[in-house]
TORPA-545172 format. One record per residue: x, y, z of N, C-alpha, C in turn; residue in one letter. Coordinates in steps of 0.2 Angstrom, whole numbers, plus 5000, padded with zeros to 4 digits. Example, Ala and Ser with C-alpha at 12.3 -4.5 7.8 and 13.67 -1.06 7.14 Angstrom:
<pts>
506649725039506249785039506649845039a 506449895035506849955036506450005039s 
</pts>
This chain:
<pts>
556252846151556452916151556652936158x 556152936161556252946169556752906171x 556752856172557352806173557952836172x 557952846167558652876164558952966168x 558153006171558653066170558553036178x 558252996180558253006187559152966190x 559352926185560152896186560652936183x 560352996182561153036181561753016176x 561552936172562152906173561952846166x 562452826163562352756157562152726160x 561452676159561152626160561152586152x 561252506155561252466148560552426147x 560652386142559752366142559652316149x 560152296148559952246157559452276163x 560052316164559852366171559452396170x 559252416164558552446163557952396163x 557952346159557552296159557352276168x 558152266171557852256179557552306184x 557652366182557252416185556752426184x 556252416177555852406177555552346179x 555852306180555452226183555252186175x 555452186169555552156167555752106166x 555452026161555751976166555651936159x 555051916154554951906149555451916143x 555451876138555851886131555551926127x 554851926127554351966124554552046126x 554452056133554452106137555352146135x 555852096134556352136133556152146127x 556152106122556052126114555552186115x 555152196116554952276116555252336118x 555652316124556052366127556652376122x 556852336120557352326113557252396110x 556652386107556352426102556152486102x 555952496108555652556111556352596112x 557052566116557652606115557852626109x 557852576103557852596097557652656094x 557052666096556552706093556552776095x 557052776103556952856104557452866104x 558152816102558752836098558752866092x 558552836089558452876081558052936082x 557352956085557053006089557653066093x 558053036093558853096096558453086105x 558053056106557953056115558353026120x 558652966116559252946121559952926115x 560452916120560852916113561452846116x 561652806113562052736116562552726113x 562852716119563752676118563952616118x 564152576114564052516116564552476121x 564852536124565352506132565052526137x 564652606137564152626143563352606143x 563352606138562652596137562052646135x 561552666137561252706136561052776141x 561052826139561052886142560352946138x 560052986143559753036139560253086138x 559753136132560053186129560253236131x 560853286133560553346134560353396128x 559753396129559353446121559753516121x 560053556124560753576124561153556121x 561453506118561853486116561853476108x 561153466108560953436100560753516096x 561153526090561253566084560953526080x 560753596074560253586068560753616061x 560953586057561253606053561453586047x 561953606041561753556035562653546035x 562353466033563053456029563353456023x 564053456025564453436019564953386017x 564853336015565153276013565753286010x 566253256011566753256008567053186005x 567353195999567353145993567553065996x 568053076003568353016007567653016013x 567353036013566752986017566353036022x 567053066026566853086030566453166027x 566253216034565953246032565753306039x 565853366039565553426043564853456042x 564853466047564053516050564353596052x 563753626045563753696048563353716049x 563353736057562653766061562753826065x 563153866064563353926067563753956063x 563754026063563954086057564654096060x 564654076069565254106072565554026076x 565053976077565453916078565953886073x 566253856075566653796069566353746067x 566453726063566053666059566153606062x 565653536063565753496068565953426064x 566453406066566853356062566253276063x 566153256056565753186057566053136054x 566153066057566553006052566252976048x 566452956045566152906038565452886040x 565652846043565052806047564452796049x 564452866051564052936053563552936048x 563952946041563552976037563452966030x 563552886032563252856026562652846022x 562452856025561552866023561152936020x 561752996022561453056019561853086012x 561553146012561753186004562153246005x 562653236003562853316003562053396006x 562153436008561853466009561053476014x 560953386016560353386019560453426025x 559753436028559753456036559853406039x 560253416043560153356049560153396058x 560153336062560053366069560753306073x 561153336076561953306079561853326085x 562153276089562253296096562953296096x 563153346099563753376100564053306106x 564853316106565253286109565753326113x 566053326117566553386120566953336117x 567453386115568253356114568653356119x 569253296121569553306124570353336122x 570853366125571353396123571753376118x 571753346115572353346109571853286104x 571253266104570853236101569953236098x 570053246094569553236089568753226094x 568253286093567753276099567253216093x 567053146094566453126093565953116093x 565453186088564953206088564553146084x 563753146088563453076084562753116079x 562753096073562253116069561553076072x 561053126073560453076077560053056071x 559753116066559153096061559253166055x 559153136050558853176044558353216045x 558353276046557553306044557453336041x 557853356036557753376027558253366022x 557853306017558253296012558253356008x 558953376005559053425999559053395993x 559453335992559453305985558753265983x 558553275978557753255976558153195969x 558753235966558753175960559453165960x 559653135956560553075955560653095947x 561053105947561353125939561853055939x 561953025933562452975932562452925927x 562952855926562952835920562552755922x 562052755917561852705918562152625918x 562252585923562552535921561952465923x 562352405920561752345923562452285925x 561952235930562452175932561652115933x 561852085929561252055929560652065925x 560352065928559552105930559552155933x 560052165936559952235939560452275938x 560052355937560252415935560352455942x 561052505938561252545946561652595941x 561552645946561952715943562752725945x 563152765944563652775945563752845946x 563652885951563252945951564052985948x 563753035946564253075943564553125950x 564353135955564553175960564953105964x 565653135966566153095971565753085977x 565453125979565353135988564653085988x 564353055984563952995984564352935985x 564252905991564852845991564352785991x 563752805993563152725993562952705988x 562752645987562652615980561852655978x 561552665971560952685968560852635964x 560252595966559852575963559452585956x 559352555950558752595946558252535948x 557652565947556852545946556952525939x 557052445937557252415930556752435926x 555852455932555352465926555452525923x 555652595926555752645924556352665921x 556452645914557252665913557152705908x 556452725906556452765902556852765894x 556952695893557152695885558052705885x 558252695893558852745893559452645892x 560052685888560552605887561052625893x 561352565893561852565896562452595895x 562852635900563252665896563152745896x 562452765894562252815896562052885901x 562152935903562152975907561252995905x 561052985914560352985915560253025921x 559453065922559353095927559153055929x 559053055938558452995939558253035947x 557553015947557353065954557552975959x 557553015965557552985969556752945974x 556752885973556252855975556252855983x 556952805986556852775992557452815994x 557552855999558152866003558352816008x 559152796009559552756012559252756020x 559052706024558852716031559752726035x 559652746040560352726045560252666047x 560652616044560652536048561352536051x 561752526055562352526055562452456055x 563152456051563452386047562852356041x 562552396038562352356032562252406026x 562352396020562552426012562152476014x 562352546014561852606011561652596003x 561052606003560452585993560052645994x 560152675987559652725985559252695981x 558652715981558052685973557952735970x 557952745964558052775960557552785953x 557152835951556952825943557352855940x 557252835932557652865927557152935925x 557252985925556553045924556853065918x 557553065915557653105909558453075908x 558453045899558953025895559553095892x 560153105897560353165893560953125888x 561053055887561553035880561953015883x 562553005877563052975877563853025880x 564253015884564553045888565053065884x 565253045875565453105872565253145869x 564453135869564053175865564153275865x 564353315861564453385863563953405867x 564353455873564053485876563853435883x 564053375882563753325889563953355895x 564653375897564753395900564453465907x 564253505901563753545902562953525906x 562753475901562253475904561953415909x 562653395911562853335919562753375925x 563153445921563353495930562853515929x 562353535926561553575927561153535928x 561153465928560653455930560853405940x 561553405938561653375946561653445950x 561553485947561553565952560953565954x 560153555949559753545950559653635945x 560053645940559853725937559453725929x 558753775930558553735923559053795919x 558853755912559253805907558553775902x 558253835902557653845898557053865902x 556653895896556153925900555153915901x 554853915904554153905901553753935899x 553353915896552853965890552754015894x 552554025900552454125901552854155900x 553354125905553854165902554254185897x 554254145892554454155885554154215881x 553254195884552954205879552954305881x 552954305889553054385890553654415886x 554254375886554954415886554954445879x 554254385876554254385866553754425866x 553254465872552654505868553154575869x 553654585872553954665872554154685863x 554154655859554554635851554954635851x 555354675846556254685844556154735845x 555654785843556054855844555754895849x 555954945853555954985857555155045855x 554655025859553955065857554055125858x 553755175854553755235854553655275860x 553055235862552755265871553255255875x 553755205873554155185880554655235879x 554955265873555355325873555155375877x 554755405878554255455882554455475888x 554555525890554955555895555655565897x 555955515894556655505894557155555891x 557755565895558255615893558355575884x 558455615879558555585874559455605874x 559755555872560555545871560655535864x 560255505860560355485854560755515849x 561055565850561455615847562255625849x 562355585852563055565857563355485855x 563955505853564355445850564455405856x 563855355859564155305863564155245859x 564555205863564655115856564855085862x 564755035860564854955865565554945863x 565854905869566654895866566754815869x 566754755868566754695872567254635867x 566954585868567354525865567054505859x 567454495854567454485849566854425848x 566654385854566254345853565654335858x 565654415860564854435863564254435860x 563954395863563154425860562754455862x 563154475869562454535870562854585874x 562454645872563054725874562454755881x 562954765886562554775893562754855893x 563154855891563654945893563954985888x 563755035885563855095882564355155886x 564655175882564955205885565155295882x 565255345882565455405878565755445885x 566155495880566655535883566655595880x 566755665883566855725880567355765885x 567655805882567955845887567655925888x 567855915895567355995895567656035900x 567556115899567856135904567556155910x 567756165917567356185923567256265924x 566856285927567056345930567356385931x 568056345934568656385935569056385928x 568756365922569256355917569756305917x 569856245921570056185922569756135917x 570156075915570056025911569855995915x 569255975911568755905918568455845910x 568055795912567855735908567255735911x 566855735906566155685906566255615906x 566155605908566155525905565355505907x 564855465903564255435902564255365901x 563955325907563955255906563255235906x 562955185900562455185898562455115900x 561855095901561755025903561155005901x 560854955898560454945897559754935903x 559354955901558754975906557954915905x 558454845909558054785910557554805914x 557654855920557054875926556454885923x 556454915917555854945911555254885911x 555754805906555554755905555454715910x 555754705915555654665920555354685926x 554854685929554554735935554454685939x 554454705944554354645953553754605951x 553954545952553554495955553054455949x 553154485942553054445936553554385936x 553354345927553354275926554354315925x 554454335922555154365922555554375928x 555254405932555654415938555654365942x 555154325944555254275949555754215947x 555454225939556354165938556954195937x 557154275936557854305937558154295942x 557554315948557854315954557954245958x 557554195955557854135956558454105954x 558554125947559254115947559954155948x 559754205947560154285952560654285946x 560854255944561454255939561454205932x 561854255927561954195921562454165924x 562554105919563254045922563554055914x 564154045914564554045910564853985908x 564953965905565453875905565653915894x 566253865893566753875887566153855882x 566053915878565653925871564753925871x 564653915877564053925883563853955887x 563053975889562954005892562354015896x 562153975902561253995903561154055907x 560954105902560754165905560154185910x 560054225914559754275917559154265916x 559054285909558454335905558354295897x 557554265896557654255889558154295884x 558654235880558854275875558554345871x 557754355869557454385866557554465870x 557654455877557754505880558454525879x 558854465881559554465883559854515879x 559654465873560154475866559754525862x 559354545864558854595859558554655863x 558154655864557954735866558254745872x 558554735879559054735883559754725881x 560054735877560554725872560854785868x 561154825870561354885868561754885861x 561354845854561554845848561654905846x 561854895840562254965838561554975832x 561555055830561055085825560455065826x 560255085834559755045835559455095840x 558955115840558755145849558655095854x 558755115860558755065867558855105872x 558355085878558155105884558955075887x 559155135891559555115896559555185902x 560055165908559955215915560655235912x 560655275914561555325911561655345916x 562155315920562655375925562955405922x 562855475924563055545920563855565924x 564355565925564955575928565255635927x 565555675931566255725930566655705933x 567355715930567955695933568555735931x 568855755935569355795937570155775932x 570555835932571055815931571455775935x 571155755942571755705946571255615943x 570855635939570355555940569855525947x 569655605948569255605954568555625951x 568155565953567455595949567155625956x 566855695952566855755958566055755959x 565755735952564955715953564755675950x 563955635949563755595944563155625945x 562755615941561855565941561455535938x 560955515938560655445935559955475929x 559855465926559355485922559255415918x 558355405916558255355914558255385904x 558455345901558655385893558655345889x 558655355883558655335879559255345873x 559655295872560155305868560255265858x 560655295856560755245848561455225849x 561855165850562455145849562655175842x 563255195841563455225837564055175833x 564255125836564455065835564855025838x 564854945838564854905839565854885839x 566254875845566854885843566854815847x 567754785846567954755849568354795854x 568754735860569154765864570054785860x 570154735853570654755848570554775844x 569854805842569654855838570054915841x 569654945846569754995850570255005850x 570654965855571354955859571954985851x 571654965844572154965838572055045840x 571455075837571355135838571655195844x 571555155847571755195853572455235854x 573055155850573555165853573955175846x 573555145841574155175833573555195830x 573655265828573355305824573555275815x 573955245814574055215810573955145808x 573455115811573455025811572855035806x 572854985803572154935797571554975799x 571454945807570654975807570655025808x 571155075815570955145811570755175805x 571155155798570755165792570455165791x 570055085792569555055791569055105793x 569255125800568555145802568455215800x 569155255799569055295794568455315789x 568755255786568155255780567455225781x 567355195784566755175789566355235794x 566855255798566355285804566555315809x 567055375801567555425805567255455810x 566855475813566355515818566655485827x 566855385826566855375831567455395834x 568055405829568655405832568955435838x 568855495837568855555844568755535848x 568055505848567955475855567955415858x 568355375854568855315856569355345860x 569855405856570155455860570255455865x 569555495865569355535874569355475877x 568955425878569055365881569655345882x 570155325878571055325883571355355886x 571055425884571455485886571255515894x 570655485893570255485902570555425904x 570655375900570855325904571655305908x 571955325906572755365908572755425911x 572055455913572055495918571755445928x 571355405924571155345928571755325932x 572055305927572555245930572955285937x 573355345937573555355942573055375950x 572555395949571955385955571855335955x 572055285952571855195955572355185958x 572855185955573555165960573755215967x 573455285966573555325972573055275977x 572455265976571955255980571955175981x 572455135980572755065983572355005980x 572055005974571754965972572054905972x 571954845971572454765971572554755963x 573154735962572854715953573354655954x 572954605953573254525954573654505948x 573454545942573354525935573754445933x 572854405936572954335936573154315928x 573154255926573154245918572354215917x 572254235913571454195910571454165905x 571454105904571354075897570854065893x 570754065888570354065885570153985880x 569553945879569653875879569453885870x 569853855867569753875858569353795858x 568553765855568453725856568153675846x 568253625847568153555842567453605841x 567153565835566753555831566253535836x 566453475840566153435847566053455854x 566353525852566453575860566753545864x 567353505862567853495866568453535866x 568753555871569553585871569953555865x 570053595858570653575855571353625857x 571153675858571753725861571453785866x 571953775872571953845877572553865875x 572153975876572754005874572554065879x 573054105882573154165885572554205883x 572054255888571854305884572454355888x 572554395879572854465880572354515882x 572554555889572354595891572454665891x 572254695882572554755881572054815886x 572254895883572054955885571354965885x 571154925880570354955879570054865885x 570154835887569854795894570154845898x 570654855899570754885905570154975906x 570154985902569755055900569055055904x 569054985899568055015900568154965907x 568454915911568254905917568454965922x 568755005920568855075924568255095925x 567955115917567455155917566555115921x 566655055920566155025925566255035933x 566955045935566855045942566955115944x 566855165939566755215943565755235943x 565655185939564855195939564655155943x 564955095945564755055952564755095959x 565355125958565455165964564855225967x 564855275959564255315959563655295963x 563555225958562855185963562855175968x 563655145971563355155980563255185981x 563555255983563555315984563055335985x 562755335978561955355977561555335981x 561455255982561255205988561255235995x 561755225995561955266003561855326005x 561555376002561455446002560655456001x 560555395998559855415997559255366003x 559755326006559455276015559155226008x 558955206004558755166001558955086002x 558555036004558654966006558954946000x 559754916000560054895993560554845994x 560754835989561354785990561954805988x 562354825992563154815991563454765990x 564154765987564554735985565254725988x 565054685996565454706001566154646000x 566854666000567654646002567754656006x 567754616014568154626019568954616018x 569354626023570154606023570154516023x 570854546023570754446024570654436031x 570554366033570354336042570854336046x 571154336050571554336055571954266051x 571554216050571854126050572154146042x 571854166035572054166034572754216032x 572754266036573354326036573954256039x 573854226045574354186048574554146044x 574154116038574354056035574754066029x 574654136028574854196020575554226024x 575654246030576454266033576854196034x 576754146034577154086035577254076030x 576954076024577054056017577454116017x 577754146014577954226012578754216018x 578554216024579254186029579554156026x 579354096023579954046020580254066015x 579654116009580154136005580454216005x 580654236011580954296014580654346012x 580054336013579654396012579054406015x 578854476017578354506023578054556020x 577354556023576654586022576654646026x 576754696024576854766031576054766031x 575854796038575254836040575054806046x 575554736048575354706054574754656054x 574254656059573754626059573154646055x 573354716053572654746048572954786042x 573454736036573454756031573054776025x 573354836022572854866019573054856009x 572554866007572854835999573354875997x 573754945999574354976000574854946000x 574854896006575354826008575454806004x 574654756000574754725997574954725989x 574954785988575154815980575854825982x 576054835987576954865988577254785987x 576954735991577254675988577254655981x 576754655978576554645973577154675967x 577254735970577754775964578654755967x 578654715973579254695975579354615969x 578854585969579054525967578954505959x 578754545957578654565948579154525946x 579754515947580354495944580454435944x 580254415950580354365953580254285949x 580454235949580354155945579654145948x 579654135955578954125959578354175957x 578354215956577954285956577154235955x 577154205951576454185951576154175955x 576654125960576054075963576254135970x 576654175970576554225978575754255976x 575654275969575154335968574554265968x 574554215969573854145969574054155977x 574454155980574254155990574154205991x 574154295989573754325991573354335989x 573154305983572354295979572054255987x 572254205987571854155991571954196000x 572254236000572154266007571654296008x 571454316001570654366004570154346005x 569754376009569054356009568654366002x 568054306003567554315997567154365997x 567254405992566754455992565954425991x 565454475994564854455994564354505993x 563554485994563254545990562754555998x 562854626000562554626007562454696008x 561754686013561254786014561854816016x 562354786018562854826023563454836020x 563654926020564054926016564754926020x 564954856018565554846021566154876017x 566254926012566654946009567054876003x 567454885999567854835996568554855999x 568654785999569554786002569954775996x 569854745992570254725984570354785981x 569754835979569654885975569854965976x 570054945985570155005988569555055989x 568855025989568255085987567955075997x 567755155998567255136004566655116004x 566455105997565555115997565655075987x 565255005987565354985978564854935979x 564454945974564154915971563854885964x 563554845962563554835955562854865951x 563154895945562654935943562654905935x 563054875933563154895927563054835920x 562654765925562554705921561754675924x 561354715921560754695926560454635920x 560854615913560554555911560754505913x 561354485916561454445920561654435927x 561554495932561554485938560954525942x 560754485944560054525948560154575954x 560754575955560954635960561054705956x 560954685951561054745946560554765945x 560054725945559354745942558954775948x 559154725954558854785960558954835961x 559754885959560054935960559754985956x 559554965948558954985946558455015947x 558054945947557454985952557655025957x 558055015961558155085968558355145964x 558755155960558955215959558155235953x 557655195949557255225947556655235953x 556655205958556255255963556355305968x 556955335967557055385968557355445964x 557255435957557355485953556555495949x 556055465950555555475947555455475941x 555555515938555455495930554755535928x 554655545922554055605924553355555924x 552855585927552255545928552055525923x 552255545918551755515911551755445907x 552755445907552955385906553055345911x 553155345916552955305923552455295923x 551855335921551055285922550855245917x 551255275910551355215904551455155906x 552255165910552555095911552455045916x 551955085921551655045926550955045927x 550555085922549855085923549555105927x 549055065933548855125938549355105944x 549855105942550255115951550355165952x 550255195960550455245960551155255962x 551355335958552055305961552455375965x 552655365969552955445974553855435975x 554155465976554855455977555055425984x 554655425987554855345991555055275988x 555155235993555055155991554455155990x 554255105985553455095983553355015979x 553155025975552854975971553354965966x 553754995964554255005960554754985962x 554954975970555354955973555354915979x 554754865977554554835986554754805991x 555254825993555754785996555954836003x 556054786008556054826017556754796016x 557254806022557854806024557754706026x 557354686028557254596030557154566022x 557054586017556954576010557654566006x 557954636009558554636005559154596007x 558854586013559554526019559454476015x 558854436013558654386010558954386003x 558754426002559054435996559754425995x 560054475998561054455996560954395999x 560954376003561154306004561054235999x 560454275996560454215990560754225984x 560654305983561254295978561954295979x 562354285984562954265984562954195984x 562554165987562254095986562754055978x 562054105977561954095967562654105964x 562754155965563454185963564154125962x 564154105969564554045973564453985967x 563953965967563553905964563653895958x 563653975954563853965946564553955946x 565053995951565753985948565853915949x 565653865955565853835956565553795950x 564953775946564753735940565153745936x 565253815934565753805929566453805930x 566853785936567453785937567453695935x 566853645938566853585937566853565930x 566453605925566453595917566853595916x 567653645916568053665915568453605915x 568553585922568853525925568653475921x 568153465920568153405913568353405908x 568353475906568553495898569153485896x 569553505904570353475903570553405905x 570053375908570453325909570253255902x 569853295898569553255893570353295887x 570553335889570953365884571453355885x 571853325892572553315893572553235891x 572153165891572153135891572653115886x 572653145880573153115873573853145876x 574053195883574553175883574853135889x 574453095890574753035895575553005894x 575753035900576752985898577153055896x 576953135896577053185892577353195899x 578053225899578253295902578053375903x 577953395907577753455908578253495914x 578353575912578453615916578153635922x 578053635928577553645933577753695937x 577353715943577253745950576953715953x 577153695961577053675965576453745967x 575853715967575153765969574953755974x 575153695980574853685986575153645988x 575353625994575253566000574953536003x 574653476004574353436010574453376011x 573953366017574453286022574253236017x 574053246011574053186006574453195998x 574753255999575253245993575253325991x 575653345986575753405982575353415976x 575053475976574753525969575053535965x 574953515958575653555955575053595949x 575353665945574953705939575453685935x 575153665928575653675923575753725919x 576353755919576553825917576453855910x 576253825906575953815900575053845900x 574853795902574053805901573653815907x 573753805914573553825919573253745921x 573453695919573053645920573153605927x 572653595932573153555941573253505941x 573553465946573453395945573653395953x 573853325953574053315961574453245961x 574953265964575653225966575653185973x 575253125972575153075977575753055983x 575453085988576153065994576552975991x 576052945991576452875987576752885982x 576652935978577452935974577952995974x 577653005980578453055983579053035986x 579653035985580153015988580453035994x 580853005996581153046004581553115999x 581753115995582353185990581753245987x 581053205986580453255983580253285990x 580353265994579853296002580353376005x 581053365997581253445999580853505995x 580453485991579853535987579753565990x 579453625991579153675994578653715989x 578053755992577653775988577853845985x 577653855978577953865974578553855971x 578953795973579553765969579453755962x 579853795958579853745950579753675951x 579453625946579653545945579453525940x 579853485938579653455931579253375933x 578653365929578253325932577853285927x 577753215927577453165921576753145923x 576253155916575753155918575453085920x 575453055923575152995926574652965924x 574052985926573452965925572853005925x 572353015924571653045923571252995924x 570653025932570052995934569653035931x 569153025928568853075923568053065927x 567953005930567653005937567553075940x 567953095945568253125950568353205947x 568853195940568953265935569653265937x 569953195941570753205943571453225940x 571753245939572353225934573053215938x 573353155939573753125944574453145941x 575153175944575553175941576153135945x 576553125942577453105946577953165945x 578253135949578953205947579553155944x 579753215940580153185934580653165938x 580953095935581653055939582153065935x 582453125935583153135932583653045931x 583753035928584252975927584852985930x 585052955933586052955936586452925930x 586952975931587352965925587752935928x 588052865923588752815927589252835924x 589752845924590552835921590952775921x 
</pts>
């Protein structure tokens, strides 16, 4: 080591060896060894033209990768650096996500800097999802994740009864050493048989367990969710505003099973004699049942969010809670927090407040239930309900009638409305995709999402005035890089983003309404989808950019998002509640209108906190975007050699994106079978394109571009 820092300079094993007076085969084979040993140790680091050199420990970064499916692979180790580019070679030995430690490279100008990975210091993947296969005697997996590119071993004794052919969990025994030039091996045990890869629902439970997400629960906490019962204790009603007398009803999808938000409307007059609205959003009141630091909370807030995938669902919260006493059933009592609103003739809510209550759903609707009502006083269900449960109908009323008061305060105040298309996956007996179809997005979705985010907004509000350590629901603008990459695109097709370098969602709604008409209109409204930044969940209220709000937060799904349930508890310790039912509900805590034990969390808590659960947030779209990806490429599969009408969805240096216009399905148009006459496509060009192939590997769907035939004479 001294040698080295005292030469300033690369020394090889030679001149090393002769500086120290070394002279024996023995004595260099040590010396061998010992450089070895404090290369991998990150102490010195070797070139095999210069030789060997010490490190500047300046130079050497700590941070995690991320693998990509061709080999190579980036390091992020700074919020404000750029990610440090790593080659195949580099990184054959590690796992998506581990820690490692990199000694940085300076780049020279027009070329790629090569940074060198020294050593692993913390593995993140603990197990291997995939299909079990055998060659010989010997057993090996075929991992379900692309970004694994080394071979995995299985341990033949531990197969756990599992066949070939099979999708198996299997922990990891031995991880891969750094040898360079020889086969990266994992060793592997089989810990759990999850079946046969067309068994229903496989899909599902590939990407939960390669995620590493349980979906299920342990006797405590089962056994707690199930000593609350089904029904709402008398004692627990106890102090609460009672509403029970007030036509609120749930309005959701036809194939919900659990009601998070109530809602009622009345019209009242102000003071001066002016038309104003109550509107009252009731939500159900998990805070009640789930308190800090119990067997329930510690697993919600590990998982910070339910995940949703087609006809499935791993929740938050035991069903028992989800779907039953947190559950805003209809003809039922249920604890819930109600933000109480007033709202003006222009759609300005003028005040709100929170009260913890008690409510009865007065009934159970759909969003085409409603929406029938709402908008033909003459349709079936009208009648129906008529005869059923004339009392509701008025207040369906009031509900559109406020809602049409909404709409032009949203549009005055610049909100973004992308109106992406959603589809909806209609599935087999086997829970495979037999047909996707469009959801329609009538009056009554649009409605009650109005009426949630005026009680989102309340809550931050609330937040924000009362200094309370919480989580906002922060949308920055878009980034400088992607603003430049979103005006180049929009240049070619003679169109411009006003507002300059800090466009406001004003701009973007004037474009919006410029291209309505347009053939392209989709895929302009998917680049300025993709222009925005990701929203995230943080103490800092960075305002939203999409919604047009200064101040938004989530209030309104505490059974499936733990940002909700913390906004809960904040706003119940600072409205107190009377001391009777509070010393019910939390025995001898004491409790005062500060933060307290009701809401034990410092400003360094709740950092932690958004950051995981955006984490989390991140995590579930991305699992269920992967299942999705299966579902269709298990369902395009029967049209192999089919025609299809397309969009050109992207460009890159290895080929074109194409959506089909039909069911929103992607695929990719490999530069090898693009032509010198295809390289005039441009993104969002119509094209008509053949489907090629499906890696079901990968989740790839490969297309060609249709080859119109030349007609001879």
């Amino acid at each position: 080591m001294n040698l080295l820092a005292k030469s300033k300079c690369t020394l090889n094993r030679e001149k090393i060896a002769d500086a120290l007076d070394l002279n024996s085969a023995e004595d260099k084979e040590a010396l061998r060894r010992r450089l070895r040993a404090m290369e991998r140790d990150g102490q010195v680091s070797f070139n095999k033209y210069k030789g060997y050199a010490l490190i500047d420990q300046e130079s050497m970064v700590t941070g995690s990768i991320s693998l990509h499916p061709d080999g190579f692979a980036f390091l992020s180790y700074s919020a404000t650096e750029k990610d440090l580019f790593l080659p195949a070679n580099q990184v054959a030995h590690v796992f998506d996500g581990d820690i490692v430690q990199v000694l940085m490279s300076p780049s020279e100008a027009g070329q790629r800097s090569f940074n060198k990975l020294i050593k692993v210091l913390e593995r993140k993947t603990t197990h291997v999802v995939g299909e079990l296969k055998r060659k010989g005697s010997d057993y090996y997996l075929v991992p379900d994740c692309s970004k694994i590119s080394h071979k995995i071993n299985v341990d033949s004794r531990q197969l756990m009864d599992a066949k070939v052919g099979q999708y198996v969990s299997a922990e990891i025994l031995e991880y891969p050493g750094y040898k360079k030039g020889f086969q990266q091996t994992t060793l592997v045990q089989v810990t759990e048989v999850l079946g046969n890869p067309q068994d229903p629902g496989m899909e599902i439970k590939v990407a939960l367990h390669r995620h590493g997400i349980l979906d299920g629960w342990t006797d405590e906490e089962f056994d707690l969710a199930e000593s609350y019962g089904d029904d709402v204790a008398a004692k627990d009603k106890l102090g609460r505003v009672d509403y029970r007398h007030l036509s609120f009803m749930t309005i959701d999808g036809s194939d919900a099973k659990d009601f998070d938000d109530a809602v009622y409307c009345e019209r009242i007059n102000s003071a001066s004699g002016s038309q104003e609205w109550r509107l009252m959003v009731a939500i159900a009141d998990v805070s009640h049942y789930v308190r800090p630091d119990d067997a329930l909370d510690i697993e919600a807030q590990n998982r910070a969010t339910s995940i949703y995938f087609p006809g499935y669902v791993v929740p938050m919260l035991p069903e028992t809670l989800s779907n039953g006493l947190c559950s805003l059933n209809p003809n039922v009592d249920r604890l819930a927090m109600v933000c109480d609103m007033t709202i003006n003739a222009k759609g300005i809510v003028t005040s709100s407040e929170f009260s913890e209550a008690v409510i009865h759903s007065h009934a159970r609707l759909t969003y085409d239930e409603a929406n029938a009502v709402a908008v033909n006083g003459k349709s079936k269900v009208t009648k129906k309900l008529a005869e059923t449960n004339p009392a509701i109908i008025p207040h369906i009323k009031n509900l559109h009638t406020l809602y049409n008061v909404l709409i032009p305060a949203r549009s005055k105040r610049g909100a973004i409305d992308f109106e992406t298309q959603e589809l909806k996956f209609n599935l087999s007996k086997d829970k495979k995709i037999a047909s996707m179809s469009p959801v329609i997005r009538n009056d009554a979705h649009k409605m009650i999402e109005e009426f949630m985010l005026c009680a989102n907004v309340a809550t931050a509000n609330f937040l924000q005035a009362k200094k309370v350590p919480s989580l906002y629901r922060s949308h920055e603008g878009p980034t400088d890089k992607k603003l430049t990459l979103l005006r180049a695109f929009l240049s070619d097709k003679g169109l411009t983003l006003g507002g300059g370098d800090k466009p406001t969602s004003q701009h973007y709604n004037q474009l919006l309404d410029k291209v309505q008409e347009r053939g392209d209109a989709s895929i302009i409204r998917t680049m300025l989808l993709r222009s925005q930044s990701q929203a995230q969940y943080s103490p800092k209220n960075d305002g939203h950019f999409g919604l047009a709000y200064d101040a938004y937060a989530h209030f309104t799904s505490p059974i499936r998002r733990y940002p909700d349930l913390l906004a809960h508890r904040a706003i119940r310790a600072k409205i107190g509640g009377s001391k009777k039912s509070l010393f019910q509900r939390l025995k001898s805590r004491i409790v005062d209108s500060s933060v307290n034990e009701v809401y034990p969390y410092d400003a360094k808590e709740m950092d932690e906190l958004g950051t995981h659960c955006s984490n989390q947030s991140r995590q579930a779209d991305e699992v269920s975007r992967e299942v999705e990806s299966w579902l269709k490429c298990q369902y395009m599969q029967k049209f192999s050699g089919q025609t299809f009408n397309a969009t050109i969805s992207g460009v890159t240096s290895f080929g074109m994106f194409v959506e089909l216009d039909d069911n929103g399905v992607e695929g990719l148009i490999h530069n090898s079978n693009i032509t010198e006459a295809d390289k005039e496509y441009a993104l969002g060009d119509a094209v008509s394109v053949v489907l090629n192939k499906i890696d079901m590997k990968q989740r790839k769907i490969d297309f060609l571009i249709e080859t119109v035939p030349t007609v001879t004479h």
